[in-house]
mmCIF file as Biopython writes it, N, C-alpha, C and O atoms, coordinates in Angstrom:
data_model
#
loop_
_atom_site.group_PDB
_atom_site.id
_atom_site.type_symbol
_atom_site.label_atom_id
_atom_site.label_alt_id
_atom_site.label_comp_id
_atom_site.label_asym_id
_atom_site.label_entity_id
_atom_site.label_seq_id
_atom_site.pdbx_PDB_ins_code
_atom_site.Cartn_x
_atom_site.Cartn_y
_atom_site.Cartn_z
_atom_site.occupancy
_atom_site.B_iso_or_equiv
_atom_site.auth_seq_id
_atom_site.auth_asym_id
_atom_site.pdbx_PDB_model_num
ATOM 1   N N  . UNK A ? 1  ? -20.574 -9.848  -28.846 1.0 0.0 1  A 1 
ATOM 2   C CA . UNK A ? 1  ? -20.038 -10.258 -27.573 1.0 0.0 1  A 1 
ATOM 3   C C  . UNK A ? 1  ? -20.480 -11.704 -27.306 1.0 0.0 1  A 1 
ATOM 4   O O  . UNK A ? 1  ? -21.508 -12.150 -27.816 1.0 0.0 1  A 1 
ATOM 5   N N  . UNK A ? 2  ? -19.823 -12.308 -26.637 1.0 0.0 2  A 1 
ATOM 6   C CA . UNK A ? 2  ? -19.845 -13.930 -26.274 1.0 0.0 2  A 1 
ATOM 7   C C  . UNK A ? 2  ? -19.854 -13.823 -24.961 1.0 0.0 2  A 1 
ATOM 8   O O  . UNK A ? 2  ? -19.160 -13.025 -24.330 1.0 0.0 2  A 1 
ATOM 9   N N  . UNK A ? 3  ? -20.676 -14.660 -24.463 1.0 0.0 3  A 1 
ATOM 10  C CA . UNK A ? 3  ? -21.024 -15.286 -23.242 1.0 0.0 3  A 1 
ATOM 11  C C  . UNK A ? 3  ? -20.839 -16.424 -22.570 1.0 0.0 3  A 1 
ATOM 12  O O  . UNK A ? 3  ? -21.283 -17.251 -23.367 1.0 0.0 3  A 1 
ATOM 13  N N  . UNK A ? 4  ? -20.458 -17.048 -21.578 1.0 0.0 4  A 1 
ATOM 14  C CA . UNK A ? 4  ? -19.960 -18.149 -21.138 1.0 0.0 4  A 1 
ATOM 15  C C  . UNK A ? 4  ? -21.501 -18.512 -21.434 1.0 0.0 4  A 1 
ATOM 16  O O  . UNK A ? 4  ? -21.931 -18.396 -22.581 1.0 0.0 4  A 1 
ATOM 17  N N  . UNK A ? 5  ? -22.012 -18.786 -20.781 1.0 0.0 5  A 1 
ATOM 18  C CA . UNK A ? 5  ? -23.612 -19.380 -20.948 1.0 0.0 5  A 1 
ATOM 19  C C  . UNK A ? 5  ? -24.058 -19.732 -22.234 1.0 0.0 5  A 1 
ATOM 20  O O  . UNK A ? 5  ? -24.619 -20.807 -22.448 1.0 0.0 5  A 1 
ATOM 21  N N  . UNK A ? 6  ? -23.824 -18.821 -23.173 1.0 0.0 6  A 1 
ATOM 22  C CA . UNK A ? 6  ? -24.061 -19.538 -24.608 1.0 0.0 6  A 1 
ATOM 23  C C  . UNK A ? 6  ? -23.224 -20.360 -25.574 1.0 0.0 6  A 1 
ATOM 24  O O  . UNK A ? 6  ? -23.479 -20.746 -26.715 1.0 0.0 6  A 1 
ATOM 25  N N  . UNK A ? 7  ? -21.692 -20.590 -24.471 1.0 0.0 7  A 1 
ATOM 26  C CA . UNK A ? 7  ? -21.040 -21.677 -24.998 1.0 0.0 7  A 1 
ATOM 27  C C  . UNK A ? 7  ? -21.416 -22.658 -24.309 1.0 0.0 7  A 1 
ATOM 28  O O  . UNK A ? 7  ? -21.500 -23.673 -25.000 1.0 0.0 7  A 1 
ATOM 29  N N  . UNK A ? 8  ? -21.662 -22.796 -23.324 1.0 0.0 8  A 1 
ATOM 30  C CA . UNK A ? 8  ? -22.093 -24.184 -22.403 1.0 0.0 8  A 1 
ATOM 31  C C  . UNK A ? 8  ? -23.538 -24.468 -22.461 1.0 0.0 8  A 1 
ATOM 32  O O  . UNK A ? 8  ? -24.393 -23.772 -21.914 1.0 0.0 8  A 1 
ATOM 33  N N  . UNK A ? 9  ? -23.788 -25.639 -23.226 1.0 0.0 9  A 1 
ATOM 34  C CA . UNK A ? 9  ? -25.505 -26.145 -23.172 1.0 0.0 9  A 1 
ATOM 35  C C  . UNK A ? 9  ? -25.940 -25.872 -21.518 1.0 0.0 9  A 1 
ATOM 36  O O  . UNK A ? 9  ? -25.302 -25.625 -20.495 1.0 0.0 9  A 1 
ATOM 37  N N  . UNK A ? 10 ? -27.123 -26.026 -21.794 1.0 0.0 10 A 1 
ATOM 38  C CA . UNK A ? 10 ? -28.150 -25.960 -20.433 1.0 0.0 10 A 1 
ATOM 39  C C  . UNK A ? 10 ? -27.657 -27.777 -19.743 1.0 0.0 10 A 1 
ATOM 40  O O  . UNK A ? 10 ? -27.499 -27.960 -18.536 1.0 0.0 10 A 1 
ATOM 41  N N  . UNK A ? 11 ? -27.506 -28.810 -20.697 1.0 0.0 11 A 1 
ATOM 42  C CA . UNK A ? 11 ? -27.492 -29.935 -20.355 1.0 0.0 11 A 1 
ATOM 43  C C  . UNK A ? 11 ? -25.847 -30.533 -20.111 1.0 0.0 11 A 1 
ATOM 44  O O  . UNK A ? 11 ? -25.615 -31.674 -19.710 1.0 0.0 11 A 1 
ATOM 45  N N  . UNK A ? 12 ? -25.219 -29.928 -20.307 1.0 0.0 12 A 1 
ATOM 46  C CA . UNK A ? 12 ? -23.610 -30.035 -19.974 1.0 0.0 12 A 1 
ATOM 47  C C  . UNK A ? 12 ? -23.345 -30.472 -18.094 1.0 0.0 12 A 1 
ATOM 48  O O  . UNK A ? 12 ? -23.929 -30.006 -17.116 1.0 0.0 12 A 1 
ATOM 49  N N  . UNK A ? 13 ? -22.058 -31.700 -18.179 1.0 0.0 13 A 1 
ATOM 50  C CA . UNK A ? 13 ? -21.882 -32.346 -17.146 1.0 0.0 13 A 1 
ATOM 51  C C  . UNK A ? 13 ? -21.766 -31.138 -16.068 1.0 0.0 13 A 1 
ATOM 52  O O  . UNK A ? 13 ? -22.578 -30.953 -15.161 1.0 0.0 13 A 1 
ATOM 53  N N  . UNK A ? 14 ? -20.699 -30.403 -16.305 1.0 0.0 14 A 1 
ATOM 54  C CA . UNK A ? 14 ? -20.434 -29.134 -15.474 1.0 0.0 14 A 1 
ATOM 55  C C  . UNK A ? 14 ? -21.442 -28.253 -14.815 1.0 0.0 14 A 1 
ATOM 56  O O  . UNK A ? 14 ? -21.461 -27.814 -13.665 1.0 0.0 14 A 1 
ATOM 57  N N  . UNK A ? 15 ? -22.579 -28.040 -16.166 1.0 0.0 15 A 1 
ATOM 58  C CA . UNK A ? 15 ? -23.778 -27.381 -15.132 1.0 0.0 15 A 1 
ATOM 59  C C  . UNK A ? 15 ? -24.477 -28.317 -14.139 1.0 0.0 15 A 1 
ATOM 60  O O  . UNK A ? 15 ? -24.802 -28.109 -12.970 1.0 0.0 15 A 1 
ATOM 61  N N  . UNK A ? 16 ? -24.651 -29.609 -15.060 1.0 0.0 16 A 1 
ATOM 62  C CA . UNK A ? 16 ? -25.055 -30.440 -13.673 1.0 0.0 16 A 1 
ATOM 63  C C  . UNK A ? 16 ? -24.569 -30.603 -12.268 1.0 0.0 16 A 1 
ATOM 64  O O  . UNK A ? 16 ? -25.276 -30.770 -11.275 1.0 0.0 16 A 1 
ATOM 65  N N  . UNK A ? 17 ? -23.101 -30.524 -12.328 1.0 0.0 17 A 1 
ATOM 66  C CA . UNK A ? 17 ? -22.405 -30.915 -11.045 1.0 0.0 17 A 1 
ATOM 67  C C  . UNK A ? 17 ? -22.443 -29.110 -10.104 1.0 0.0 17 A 1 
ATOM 68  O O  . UNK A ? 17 ? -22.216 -28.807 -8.932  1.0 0.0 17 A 1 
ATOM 69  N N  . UNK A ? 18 ? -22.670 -28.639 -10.799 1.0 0.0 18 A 1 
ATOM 70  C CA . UNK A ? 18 ? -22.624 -27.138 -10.202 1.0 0.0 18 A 1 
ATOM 71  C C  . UNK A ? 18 ? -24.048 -26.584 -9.497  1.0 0.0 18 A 1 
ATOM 72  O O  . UNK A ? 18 ? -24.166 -25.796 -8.558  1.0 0.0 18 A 1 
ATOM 73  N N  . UNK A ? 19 ? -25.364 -27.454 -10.484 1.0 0.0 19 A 1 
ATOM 74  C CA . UNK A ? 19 ? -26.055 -27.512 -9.804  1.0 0.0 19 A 1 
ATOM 75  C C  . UNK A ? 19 ? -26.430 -28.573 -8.689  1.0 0.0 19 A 1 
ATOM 76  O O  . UNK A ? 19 ? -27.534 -28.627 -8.148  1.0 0.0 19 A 1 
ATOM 77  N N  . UNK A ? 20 ? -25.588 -29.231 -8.477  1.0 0.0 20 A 1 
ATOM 78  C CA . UNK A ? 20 ? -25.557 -30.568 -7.281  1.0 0.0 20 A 1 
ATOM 79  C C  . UNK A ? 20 ? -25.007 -30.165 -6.416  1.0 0.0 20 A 1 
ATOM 80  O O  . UNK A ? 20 ? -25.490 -30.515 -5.339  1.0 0.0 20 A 1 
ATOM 81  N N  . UNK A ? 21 ? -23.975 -29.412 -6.349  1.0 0.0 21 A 1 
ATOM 82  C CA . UNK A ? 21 ? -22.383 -29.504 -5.285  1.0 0.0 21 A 1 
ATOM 83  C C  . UNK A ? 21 ? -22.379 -28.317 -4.907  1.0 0.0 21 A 1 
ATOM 84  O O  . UNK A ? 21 ? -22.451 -27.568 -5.881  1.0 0.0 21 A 1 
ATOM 85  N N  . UNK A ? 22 ? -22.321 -27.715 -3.823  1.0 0.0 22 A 1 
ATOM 86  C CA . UNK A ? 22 ? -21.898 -26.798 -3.354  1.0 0.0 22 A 1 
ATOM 87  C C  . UNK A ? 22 ? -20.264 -27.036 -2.574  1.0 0.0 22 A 1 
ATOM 88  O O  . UNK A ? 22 ? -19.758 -27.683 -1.657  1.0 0.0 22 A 1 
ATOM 89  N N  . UNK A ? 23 ? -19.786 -25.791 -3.894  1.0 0.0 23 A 1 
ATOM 90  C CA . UNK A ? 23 ? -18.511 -25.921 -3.382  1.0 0.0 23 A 1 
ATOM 91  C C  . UNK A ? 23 ? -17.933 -25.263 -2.304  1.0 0.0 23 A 1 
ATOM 92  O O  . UNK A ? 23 ? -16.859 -25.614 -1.815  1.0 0.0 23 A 1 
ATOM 93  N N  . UNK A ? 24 ? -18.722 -24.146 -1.836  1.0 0.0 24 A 1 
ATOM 94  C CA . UNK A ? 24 ? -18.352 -23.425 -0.848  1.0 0.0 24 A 1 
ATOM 95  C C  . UNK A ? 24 ? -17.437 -23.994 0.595   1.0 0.0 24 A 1 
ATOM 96  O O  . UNK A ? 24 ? -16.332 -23.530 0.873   1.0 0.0 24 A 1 
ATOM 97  N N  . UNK A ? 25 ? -18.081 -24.997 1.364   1.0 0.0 25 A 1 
ATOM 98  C CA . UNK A ? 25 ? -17.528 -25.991 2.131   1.0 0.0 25 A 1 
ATOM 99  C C  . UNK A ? 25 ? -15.757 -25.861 1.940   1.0 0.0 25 A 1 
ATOM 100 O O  . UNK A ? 25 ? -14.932 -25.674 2.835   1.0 0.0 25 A 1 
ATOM 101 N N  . UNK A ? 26 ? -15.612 -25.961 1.054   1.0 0.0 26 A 1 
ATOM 102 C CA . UNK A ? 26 ? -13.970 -25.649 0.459   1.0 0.0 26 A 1 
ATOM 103 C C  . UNK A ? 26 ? -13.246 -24.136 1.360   1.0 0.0 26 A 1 
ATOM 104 O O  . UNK A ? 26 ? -12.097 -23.874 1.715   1.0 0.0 26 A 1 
ATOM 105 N N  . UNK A ? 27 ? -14.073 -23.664 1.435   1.0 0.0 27 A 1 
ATOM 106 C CA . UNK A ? 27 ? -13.446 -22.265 2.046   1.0 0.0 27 A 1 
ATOM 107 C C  . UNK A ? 27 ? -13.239 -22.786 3.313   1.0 0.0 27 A 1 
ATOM 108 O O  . UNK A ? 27 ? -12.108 -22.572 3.751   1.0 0.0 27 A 1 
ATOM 109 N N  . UNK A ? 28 ? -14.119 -23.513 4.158   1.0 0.0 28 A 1 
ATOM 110 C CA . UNK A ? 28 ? -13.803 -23.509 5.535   1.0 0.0 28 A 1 
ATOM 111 C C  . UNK A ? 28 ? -12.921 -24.739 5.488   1.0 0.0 28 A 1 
ATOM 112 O O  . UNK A ? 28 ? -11.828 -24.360 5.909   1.0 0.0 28 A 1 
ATOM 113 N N  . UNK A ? 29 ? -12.878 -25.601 5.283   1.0 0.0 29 A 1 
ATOM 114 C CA . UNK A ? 29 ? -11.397 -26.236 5.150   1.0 0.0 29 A 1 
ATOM 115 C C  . UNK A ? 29 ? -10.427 -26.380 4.749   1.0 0.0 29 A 1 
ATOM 116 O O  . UNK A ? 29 ? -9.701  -27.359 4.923   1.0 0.0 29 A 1 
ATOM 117 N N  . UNK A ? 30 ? -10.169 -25.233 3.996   1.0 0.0 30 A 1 
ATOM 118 C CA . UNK A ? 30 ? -8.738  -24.762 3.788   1.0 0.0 30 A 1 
ATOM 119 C C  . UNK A ? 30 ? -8.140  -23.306 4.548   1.0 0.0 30 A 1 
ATOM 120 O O  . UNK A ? 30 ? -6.951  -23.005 4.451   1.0 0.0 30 A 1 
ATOM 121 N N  . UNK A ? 31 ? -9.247  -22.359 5.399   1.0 0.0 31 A 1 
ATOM 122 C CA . UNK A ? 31 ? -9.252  -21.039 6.013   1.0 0.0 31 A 1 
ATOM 123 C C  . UNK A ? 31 ? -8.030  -21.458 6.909   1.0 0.0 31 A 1 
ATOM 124 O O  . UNK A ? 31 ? -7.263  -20.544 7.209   1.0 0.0 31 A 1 
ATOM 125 N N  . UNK A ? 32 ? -7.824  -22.376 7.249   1.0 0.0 32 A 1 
ATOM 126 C CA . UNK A ? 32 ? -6.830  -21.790 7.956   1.0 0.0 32 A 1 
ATOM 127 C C  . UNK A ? 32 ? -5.502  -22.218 7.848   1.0 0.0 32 A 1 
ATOM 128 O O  . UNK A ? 32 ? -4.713  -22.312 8.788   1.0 0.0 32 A 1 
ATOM 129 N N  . UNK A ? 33 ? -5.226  -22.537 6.380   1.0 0.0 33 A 1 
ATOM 130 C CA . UNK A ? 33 ? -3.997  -22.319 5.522   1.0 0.0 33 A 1 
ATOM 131 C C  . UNK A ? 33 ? -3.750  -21.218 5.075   1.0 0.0 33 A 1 
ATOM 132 O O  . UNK A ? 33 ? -2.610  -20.995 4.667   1.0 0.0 33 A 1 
ATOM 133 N N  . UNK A ? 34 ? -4.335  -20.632 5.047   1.0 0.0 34 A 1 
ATOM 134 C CA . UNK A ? 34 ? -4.182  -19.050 4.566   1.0 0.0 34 A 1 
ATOM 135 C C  . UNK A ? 34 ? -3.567  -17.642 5.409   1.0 0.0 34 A 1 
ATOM 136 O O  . UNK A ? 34 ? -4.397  -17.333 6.264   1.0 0.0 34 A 1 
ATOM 137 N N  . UNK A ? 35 ? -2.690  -16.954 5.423   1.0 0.0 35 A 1 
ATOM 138 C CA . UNK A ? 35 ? -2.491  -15.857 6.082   1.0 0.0 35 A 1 
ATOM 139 C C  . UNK A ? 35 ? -3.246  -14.688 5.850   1.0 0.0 35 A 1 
ATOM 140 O O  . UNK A ? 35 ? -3.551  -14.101 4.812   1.0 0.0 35 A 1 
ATOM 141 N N  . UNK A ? 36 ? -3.460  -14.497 6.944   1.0 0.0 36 A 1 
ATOM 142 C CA . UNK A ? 36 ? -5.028  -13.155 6.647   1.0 0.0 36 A 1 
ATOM 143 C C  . UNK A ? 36 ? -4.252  -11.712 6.857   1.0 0.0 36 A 1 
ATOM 144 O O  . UNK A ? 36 ? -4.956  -10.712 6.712   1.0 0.0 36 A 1 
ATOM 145 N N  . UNK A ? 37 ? -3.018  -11.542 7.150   1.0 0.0 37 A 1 
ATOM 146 C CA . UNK A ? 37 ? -2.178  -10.233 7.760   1.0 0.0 37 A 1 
ATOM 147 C C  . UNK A ? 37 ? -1.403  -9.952  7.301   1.0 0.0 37 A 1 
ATOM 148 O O  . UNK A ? 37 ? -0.928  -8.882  7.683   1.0 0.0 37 A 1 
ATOM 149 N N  . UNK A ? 38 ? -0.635  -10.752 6.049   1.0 0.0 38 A 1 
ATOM 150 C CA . UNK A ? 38 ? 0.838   -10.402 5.781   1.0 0.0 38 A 1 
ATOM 151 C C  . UNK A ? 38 ? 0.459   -11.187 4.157   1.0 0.0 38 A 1 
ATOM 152 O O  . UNK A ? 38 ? -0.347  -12.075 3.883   1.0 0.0 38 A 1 
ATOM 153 N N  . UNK A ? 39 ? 1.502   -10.353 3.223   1.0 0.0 39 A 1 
ATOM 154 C CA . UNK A ? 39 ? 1.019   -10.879 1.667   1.0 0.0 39 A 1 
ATOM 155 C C  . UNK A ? 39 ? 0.073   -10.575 1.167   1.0 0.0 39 A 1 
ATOM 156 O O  . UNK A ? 39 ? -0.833  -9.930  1.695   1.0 0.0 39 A 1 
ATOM 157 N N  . UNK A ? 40 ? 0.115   -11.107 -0.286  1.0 0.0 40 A 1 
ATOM 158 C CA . UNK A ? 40 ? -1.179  -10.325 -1.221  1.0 0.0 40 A 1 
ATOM 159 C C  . UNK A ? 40 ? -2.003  -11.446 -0.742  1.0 0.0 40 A 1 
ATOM 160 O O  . UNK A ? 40 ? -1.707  -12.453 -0.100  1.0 0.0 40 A 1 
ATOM 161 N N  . UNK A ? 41 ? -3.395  -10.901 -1.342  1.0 0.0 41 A 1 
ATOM 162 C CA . UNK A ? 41 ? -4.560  -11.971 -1.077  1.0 0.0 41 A 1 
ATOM 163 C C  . UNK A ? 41 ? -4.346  -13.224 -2.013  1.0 0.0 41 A 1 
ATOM 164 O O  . UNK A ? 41 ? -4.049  -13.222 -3.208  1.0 0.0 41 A 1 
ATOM 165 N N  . UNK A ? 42 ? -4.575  -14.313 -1.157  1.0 0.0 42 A 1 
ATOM 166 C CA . UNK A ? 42 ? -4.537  -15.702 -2.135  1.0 0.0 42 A 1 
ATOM 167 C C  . UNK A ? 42 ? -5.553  -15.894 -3.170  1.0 0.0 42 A 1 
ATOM 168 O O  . UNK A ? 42 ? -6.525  -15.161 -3.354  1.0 0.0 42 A 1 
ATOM 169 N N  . UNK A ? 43 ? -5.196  -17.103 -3.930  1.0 0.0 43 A 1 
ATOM 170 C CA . UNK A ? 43 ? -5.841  -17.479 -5.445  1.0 0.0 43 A 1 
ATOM 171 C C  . UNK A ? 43 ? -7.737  -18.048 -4.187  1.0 0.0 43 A 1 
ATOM 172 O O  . UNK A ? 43 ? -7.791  -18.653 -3.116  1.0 0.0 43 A 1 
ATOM 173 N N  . UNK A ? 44 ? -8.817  -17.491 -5.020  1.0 0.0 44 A 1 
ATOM 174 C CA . UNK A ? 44 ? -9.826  -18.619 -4.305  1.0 0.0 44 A 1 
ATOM 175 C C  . UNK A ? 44 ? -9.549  -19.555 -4.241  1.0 0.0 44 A 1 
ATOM 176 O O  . UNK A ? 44 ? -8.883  -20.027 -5.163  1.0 0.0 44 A 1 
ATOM 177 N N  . UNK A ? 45 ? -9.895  -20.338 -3.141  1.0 0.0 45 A 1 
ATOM 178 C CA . UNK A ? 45 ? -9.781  -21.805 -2.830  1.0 0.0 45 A 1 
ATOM 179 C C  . UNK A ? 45 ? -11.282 -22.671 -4.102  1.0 0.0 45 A 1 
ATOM 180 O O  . UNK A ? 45 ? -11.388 -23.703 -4.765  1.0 0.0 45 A 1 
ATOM 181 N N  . UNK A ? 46 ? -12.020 -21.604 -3.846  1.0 0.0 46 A 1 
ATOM 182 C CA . UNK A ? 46 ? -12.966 -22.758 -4.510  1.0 0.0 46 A 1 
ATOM 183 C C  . UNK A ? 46 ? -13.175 -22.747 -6.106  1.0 0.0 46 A 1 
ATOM 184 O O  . UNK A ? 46 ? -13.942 -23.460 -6.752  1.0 0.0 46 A 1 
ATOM 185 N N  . UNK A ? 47 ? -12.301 -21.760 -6.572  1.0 0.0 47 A 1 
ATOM 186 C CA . UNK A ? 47 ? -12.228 -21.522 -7.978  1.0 0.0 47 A 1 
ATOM 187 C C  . UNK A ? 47 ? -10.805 -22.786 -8.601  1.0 0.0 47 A 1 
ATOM 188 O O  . UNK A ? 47 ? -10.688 -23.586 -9.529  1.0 0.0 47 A 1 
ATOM 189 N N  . UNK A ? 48 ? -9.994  -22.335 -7.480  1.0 0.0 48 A 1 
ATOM 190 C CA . UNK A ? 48 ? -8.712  -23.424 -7.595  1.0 0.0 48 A 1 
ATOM 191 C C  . UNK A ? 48 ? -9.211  -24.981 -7.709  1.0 0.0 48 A 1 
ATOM 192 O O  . UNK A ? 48 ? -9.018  -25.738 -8.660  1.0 0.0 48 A 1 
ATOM 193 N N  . UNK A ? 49 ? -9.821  -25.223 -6.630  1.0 0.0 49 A 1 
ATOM 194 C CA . UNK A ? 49 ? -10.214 -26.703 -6.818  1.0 0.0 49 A 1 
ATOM 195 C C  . UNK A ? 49 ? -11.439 -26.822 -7.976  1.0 0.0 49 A 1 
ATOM 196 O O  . UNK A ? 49 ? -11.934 -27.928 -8.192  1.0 0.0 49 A 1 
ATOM 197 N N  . UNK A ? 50 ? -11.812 -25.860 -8.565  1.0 0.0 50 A 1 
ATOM 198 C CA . UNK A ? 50 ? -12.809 -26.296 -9.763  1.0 0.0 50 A 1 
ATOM 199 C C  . UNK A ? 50 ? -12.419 -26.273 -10.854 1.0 0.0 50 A 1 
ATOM 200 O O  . UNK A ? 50 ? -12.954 -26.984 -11.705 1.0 0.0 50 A 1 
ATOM 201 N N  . UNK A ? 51 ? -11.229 -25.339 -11.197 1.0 0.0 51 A 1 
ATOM 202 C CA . UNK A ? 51 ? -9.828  -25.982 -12.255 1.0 0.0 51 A 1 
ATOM 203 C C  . UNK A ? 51 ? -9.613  -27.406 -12.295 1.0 0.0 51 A 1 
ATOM 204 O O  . UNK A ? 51 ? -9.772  -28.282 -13.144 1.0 0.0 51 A 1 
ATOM 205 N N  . UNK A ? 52 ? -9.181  -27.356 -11.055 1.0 0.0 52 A 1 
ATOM 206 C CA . UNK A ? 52 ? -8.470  -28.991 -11.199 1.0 0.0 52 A 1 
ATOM 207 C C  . UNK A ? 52 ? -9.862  -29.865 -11.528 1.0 0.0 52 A 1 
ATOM 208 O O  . UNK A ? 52 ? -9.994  -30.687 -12.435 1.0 0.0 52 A 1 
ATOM 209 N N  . UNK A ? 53 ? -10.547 -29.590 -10.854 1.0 0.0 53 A 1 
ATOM 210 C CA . UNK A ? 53 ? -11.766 -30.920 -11.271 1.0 0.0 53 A 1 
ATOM 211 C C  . UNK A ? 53 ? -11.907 -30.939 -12.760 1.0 0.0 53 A 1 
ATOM 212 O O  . UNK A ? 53 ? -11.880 -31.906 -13.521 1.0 0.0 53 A 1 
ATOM 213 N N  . UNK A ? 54 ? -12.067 -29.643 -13.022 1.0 0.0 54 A 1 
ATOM 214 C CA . UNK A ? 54 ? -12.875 -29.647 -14.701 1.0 0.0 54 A 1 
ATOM 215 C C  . UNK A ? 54 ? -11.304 -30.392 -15.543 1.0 0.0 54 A 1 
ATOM 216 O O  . UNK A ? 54 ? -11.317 -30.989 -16.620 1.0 0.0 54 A 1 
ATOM 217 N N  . UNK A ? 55 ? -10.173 -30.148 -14.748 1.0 0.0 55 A 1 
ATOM 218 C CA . UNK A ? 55 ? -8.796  -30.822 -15.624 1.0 0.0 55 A 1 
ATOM 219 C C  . UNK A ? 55 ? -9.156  -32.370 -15.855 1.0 0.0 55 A 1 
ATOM 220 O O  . UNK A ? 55 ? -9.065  -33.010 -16.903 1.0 0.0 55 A 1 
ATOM 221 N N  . UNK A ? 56 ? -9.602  -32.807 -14.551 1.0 0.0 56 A 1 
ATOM 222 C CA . UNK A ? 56 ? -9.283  -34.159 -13.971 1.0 0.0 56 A 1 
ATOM 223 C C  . UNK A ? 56 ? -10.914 -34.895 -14.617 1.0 0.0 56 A 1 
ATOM 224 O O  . UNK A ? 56 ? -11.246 -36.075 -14.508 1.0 0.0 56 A 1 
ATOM 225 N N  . UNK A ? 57 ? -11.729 -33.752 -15.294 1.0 0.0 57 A 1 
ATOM 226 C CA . UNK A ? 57 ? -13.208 -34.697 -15.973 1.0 0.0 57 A 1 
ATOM 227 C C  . UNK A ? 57 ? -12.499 -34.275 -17.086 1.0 0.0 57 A 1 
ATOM 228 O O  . UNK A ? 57 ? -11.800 -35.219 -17.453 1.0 0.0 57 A 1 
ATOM 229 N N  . UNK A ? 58 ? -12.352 -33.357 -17.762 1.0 0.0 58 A 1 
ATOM 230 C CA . UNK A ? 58 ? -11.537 -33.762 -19.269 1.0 0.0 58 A 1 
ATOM 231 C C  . UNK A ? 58 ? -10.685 -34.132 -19.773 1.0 0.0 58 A 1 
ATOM 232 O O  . UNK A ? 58 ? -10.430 -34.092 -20.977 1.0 0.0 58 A 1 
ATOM 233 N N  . UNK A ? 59 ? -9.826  -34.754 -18.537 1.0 0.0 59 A 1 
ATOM 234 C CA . UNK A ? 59 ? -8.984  -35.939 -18.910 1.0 0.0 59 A 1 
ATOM 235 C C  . UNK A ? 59 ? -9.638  -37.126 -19.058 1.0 0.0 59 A 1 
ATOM 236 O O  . UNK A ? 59 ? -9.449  -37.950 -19.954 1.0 0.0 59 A 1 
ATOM 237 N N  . UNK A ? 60 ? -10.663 -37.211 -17.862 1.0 0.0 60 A 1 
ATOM 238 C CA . UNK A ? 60 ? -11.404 -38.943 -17.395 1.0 0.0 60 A 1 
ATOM 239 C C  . UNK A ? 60 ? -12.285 -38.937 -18.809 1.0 0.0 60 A 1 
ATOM 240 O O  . UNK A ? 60 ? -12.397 -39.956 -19.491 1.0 0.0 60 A 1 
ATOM 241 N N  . UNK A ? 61 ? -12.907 -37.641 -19.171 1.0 0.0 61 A 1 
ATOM 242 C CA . UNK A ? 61 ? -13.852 -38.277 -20.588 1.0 0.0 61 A 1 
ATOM 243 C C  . UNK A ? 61 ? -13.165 -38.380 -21.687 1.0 0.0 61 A 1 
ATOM 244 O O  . UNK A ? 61 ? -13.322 -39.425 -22.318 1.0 0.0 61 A 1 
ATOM 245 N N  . UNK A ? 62 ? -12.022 -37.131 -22.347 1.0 0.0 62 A 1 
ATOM 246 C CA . UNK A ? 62 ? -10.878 -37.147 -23.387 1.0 0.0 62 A 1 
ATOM 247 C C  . UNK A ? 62 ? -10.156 -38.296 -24.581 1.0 0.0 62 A 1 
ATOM 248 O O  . UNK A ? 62 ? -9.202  -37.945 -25.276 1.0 0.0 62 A 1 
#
């Protein structure tokens, strides 16, 4: 079995910024784009914007 953790060094940009940034903040400024009563539950907000970042650093280093 494989583990995310033992593909990503301890010293990798990503763990650094993950241990810097709290992304949470993201939830409360996007909460109230979201419909809480009607529809399936939305994509996380803070998983969504950490896609795009990790897109937008392996393009900028690539």
């Amino acid at each position: 079995m494989v583990y995310i953790n033992e593909l990503v060094p301890e010293d990798h940009l990503v763990r650094l910024i993950d241990m810097a940034i709290d992304f949470e903040f993201i939830r409360d400024e996007v909460d109230h784009l979201y419909c809480k009563i009607n529809g399936r539950p939305a994509a996380d907000p803070v998983r969504f914007f950490k896609i795009l970042f990790l897109g937008y650093l392996g393009s900028s280093f690539g």
